[in-house]
N, C-alpha and C positions, 0 to 999 in steps of 0.2 A: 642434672638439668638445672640452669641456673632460673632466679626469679620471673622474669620474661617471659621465658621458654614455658614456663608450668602455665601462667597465666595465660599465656597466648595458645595453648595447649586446652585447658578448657574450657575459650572461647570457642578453639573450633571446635567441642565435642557439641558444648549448648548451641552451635548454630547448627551442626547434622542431626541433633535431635527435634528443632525447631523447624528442620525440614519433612521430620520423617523418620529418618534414616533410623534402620537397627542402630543397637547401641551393643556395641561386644563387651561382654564384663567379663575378659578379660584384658583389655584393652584400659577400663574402667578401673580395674582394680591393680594396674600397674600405676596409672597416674595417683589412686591411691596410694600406692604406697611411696611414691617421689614427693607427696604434700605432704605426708607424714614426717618422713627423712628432713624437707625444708623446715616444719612444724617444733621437733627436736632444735635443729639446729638455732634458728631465733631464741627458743625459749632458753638455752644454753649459751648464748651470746648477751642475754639479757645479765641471766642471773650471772657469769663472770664481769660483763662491765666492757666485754671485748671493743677495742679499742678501732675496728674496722670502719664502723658506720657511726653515729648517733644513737643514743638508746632510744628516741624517737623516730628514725627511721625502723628501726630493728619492730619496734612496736608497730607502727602501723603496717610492715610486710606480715609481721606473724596473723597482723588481725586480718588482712586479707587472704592468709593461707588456711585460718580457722573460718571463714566464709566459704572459698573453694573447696575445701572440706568438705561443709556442709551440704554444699549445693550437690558436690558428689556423689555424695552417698546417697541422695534423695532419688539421685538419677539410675543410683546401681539398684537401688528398691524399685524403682521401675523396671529396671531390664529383667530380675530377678524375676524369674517365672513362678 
């Protein structure tokens, strides 16, 4: 699942939960584990220098995948009965 996709992915979870909506964890904890995977990925592209993007672009995706993280998990603590 490329950048976008994860991003636009857990806007619509925080707007069904902003509505209301259950929240399936397991639904929850697969998007976990695609932010983890991007999460690897940056901080690996950092530390070789990979030649694909900027190391400032690399930087602020990872800071935004370690925010999506965050925000996650605080939602999977909710669902978690």
């Amino acid at each position: 699942m490329g950048f976008k996709d994860l991003v636009a992915k857990l806007d619509d979870v925080l707007g069904e939960h902003d509505q209301g909506k259950a929240l399936k964890l397991k639904d929850l904890t697969q998007l976990e584990q695609a932010l983890e995977k991007k999460q690897a990925k940056y901080r690996e592209r950092l530390s070789s220098g990979s030649p694909e993007e900027t190391p400032a672009q690399t930087e602020v995706r990872l800071r935004v995948v370690e925010a999506q993280l965050a925000k996650l998990r605080e939602l999977m603590a909710e669902a978690s009965p």
